[in-house]
C-alpha positions in Angstrom: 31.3 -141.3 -3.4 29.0 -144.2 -5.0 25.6 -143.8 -6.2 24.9 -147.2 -4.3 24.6 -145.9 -0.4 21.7 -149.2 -0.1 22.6 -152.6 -0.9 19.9 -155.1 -1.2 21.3 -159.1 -0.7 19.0 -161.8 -1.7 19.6 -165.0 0.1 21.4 -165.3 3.5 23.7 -168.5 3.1 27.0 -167.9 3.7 28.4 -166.1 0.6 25.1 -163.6 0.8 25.7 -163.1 4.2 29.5 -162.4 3.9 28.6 -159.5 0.8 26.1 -158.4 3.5 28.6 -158.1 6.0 31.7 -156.6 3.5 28.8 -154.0 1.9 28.4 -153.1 5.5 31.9 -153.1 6.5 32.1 -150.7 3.5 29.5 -148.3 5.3 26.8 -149.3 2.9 22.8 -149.7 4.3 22.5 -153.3 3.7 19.0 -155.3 3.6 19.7 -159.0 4.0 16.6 -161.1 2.5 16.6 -164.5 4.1 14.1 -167.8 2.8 14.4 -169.0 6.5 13.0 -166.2 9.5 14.8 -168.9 12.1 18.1 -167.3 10.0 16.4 -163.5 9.7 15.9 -163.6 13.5 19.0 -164.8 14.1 21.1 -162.2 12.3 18.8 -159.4 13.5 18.6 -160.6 17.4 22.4 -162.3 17.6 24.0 -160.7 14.4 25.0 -163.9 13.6 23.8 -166.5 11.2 23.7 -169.5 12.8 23.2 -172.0 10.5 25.1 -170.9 7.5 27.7 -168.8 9.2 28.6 -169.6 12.8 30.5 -168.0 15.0 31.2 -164.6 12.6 30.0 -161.4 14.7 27.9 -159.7 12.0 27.9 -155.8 11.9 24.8 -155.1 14.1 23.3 -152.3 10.7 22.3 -155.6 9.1 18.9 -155.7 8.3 17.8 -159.5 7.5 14.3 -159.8 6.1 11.8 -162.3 4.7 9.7 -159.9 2.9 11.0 -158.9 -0.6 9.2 -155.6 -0.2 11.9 -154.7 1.6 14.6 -154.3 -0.8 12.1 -152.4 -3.0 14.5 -149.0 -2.0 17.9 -150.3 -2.4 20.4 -148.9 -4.8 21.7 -151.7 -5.7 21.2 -155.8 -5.1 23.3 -158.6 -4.9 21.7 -162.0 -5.8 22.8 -164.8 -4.0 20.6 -167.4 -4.3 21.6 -170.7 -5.4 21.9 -170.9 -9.3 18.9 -173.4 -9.7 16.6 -171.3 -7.3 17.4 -168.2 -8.7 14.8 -167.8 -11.6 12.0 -168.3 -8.9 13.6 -165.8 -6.1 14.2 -163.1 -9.0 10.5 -163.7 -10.1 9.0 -162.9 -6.4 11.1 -159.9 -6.4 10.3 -158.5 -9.7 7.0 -156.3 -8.2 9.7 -154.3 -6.0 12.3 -154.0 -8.5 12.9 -150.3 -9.5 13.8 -149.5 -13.0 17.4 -150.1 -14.2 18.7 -151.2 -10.7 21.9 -153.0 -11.1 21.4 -156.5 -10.1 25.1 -158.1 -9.4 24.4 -162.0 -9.9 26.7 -163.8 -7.1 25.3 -167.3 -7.9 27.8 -169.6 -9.7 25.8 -172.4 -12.3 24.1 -172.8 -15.2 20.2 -173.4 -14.9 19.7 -177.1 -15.7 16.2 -176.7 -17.5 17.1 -174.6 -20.1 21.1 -174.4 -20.0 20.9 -170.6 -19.4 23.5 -168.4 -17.3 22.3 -166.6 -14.9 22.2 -163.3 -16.6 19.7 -164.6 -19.3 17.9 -165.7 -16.4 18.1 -161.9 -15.4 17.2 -161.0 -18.1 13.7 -163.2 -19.0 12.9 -162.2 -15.2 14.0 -158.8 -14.5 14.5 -157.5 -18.2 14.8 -153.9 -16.6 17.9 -154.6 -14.6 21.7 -153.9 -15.4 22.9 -157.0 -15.0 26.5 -158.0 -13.6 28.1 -160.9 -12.4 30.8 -160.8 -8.9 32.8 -163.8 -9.1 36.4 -164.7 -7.9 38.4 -166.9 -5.5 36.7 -166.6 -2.2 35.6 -168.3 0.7 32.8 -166.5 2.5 34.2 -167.5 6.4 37.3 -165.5 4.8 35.4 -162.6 3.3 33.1 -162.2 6.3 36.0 -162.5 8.8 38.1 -159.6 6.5 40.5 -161.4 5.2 41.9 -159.9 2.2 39.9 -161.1 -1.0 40.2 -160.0 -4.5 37.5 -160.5 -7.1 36.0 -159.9 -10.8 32.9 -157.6 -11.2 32.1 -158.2 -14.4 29.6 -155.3 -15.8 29.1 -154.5 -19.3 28.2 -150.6 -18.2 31.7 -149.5 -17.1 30.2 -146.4 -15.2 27.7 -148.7 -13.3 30.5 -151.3 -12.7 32.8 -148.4 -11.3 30.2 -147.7 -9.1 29.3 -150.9 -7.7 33.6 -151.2 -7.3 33.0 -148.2 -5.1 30.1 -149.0 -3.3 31.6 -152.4 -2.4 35.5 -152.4 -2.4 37.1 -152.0 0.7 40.9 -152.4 1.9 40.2 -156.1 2.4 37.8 -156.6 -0.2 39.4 -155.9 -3.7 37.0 -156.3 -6.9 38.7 -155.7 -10.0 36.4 -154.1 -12.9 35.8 -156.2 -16.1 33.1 -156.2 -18.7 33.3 -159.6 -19.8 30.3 -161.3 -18.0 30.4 -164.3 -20.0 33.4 -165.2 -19.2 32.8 -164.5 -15.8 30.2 -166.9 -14.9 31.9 -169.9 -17.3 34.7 -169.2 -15.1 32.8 -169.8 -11.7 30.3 -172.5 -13.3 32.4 -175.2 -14.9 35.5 -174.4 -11.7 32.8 -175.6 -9.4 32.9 -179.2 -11.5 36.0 -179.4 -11.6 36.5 -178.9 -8.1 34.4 -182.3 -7.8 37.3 -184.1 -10.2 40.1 -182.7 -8.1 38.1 -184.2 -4.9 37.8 -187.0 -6.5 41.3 -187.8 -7.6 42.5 -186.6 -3.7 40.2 -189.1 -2.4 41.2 -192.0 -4.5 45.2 -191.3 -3.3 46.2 -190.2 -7.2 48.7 -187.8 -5.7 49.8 -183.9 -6.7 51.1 -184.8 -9.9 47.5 -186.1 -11.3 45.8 -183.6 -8.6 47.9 -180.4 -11.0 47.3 -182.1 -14.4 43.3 -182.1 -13.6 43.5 -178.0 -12.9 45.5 -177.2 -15.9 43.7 -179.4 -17.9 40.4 -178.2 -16.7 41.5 -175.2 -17.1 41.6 -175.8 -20.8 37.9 -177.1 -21.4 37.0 -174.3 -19.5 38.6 -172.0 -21.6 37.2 -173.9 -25.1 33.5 -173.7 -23.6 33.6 -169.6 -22.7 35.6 -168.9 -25.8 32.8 -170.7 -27.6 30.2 -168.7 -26.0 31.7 -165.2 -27.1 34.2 -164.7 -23.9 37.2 -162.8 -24.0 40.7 -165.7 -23.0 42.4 -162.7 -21.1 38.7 -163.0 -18.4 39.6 -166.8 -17.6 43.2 -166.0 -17.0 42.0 -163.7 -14.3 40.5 -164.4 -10.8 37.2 -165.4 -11.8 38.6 -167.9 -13.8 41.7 -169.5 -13.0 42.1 -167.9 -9.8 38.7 -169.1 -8.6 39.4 -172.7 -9.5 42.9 -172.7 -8.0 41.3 -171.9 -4.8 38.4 -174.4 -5.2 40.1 -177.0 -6.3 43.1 -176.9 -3.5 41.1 -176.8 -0.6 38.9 -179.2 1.1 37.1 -175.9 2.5 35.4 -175.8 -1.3 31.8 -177.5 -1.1 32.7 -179.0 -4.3 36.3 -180.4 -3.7 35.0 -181.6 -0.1 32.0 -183.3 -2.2 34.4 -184.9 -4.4 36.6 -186.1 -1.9 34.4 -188.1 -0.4 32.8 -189.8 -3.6 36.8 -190.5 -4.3 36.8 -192.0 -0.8 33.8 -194.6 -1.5 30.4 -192.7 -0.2 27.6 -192.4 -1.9 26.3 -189.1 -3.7 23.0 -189.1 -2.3 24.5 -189.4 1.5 27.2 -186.6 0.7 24.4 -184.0 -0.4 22.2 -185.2 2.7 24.6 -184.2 5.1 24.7 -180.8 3.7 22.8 -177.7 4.6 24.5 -175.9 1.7 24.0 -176.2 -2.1 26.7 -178.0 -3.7 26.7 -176.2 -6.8 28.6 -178.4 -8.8 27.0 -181.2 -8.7 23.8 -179.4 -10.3 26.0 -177.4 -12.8 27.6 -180.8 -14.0 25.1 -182.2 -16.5 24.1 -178.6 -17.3 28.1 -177.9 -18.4 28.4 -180.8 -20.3 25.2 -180.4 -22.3 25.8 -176.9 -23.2 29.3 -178.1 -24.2 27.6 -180.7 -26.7 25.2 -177.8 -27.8 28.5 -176.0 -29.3 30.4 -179.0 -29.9 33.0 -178.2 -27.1 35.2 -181.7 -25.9 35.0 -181.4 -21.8 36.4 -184.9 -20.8 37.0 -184.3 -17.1 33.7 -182.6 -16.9 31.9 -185.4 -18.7 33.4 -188.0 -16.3 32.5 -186.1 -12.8 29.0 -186.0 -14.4 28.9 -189.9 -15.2 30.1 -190.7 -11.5 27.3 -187.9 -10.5 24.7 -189.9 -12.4 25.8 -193.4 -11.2 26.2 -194.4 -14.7 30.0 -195.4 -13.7 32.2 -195.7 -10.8 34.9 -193.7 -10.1 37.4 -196.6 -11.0 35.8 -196.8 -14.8 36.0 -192.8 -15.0 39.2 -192.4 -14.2 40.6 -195.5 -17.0 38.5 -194.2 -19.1 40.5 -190.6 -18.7 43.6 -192.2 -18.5 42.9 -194.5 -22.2 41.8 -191.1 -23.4 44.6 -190.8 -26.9 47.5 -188.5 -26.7 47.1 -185.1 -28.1 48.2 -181.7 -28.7 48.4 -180.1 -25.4 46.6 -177.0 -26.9 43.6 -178.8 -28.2 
């Protein structure tokens, strides 16, 4: 049986609320934390969330919250607050923190202000935490409905990670133990960029053929950048690497593809994101990716180019020739 019996999830979008409702599903004592009480009252009084995850029945021992206090007796917490918000959110809950909880960082990006992943941002906040990282190919409508989902908990304490893997894994939701957490989060921060190129090259009619050359090809700068960092290749062959940006970038049910599609059908960035109740993580990770890249002298093409056509320092017609002029090479460089 798990250490963890209390799971503490901070933010109630739709990926916090789907760990919420698996942890539960897994006969966990789950505290939901939600920035909105419209959402909190709506998961406690309808167990549903109605704005970031409609029409899911929620398991009615969901607790949602707005008061961090509340988690200050969990076991165990899963942040799940966007990647750019998350230094503040870890900050307010640092008073309630107890010693050496494992904090399991669900947030995919890179912090554009000081290029950090998220477990340095852990680790300036919360430096008394165990920090791990769950990332993998999943949709949260899948994971909340029970679908069957398999993912990477990457934990550098294997006895901690085991127990986490207990306290969360169920029949239908599978995470596979690593202790790797660079690689980890490289894997779900640059896939999420990609995603946008894939979008973009579906939206502009390119076809499959340019559509499968952009994954494997992607999948190559994002192997050079987590290699550069210290990450282990065998981690971005797995599911938080490749497996997550197979998913994300074949599916117009992906934030970032969907985002992409639509620049590569002629609308503007600014009227995509406005749309949007959810973050769109890519487009914040972008110039954070390809400036750590520089940083370590890493070549990221594709992710240069989706953050160009992000900026509006080119269109998506000059991005793509300039790709396409790009000199042959060695298809391992």
């Amino acid at each position: 049986m798990s250490n963890y019996q209390s799971i503490g999830v901070i933010g109630a979008g739709a990926w916090g609320t789907a760990l919420a409702q698996t942890a539960a599903s897994a006969g966990r004592s789950v505290t939901l934390w939600s920035f909105e009480q419209d959402v909190a009252d709506a998961i406690n009084n309808k167990h549903e969330n109605t704005i970031y995850l409609p029409d899911v029945a929620l398991e009615k021992s969901i607790m949602a919250t707005t008061a961090m206090s509340e988690l200050d007796a969990c076991d165990a917490i899963l942040a799940v607050a966007p990647a750019q918000h998350l230094r503040r959110v870890l900050e307010s809950f640092l008073p309630y923190a107890q010693p050496g909880v494992p904090i399991a960082l669900c947030a995919k990006g890179i912090e554009q202000s000081s290029l950090s992943m998220m477990t340095d941002v852990l680790s300036e906040t919360i430096p008394g935490a165990v920090p791990a990282v769950l990332s993998g190919p999943s949709f949260a409508i899948d994971t909340a409905k029970g679908l069957p989902t398999a993912v990477t908990l990457a934990c550098a304490d294997e006895a901690i990670g085991a127990d986490l893997v207990e306290a969360l894994g169920t029949t239908r939701f599978r995470p596979y133990l690593a202790n790797d957490l660079v690689g980890a989060e490289i894997g779900g921060a640059v896939k999420n960029v990609l995603a946008i190129a894939c979008g973009i090259s579906e939206g502009r009619g390119l076809g499959k053929s340019a559509h499968a050359a952009l994954i494997s090809r992607g999948f190559a700068e994002m192997t050079r950048l987590a290699l550069a960092l210290g990450a282990q290749r065998e981690t971005l062959s797995g599911l938080c690497g490749l497996g997550d940006l197979v998913l994300t970038c074949s599916s117009p049910q992906s934030r970032n593809m969907s985002c992409g599609l639509a620049l590569g059908r002629g609308m503007h960035l600014d009227d995509i994101l406005s749309s949007r109740k959810a973050v769109t993580e890519g487009v914040a990770s972008a110039p954070a990716v390809v400036a750590l890249a520089k940083r370590h002298g890493i070549e990221m093409p594709i992710c240069e180019a989706v953050d160009t056509i992000l900026k509006g320092d080119v269109s998506v017609e000059e991005a793509i020739e300039a790709l396409l002029a790009r000199p042959f090479t060695l298809e391992t460089a």
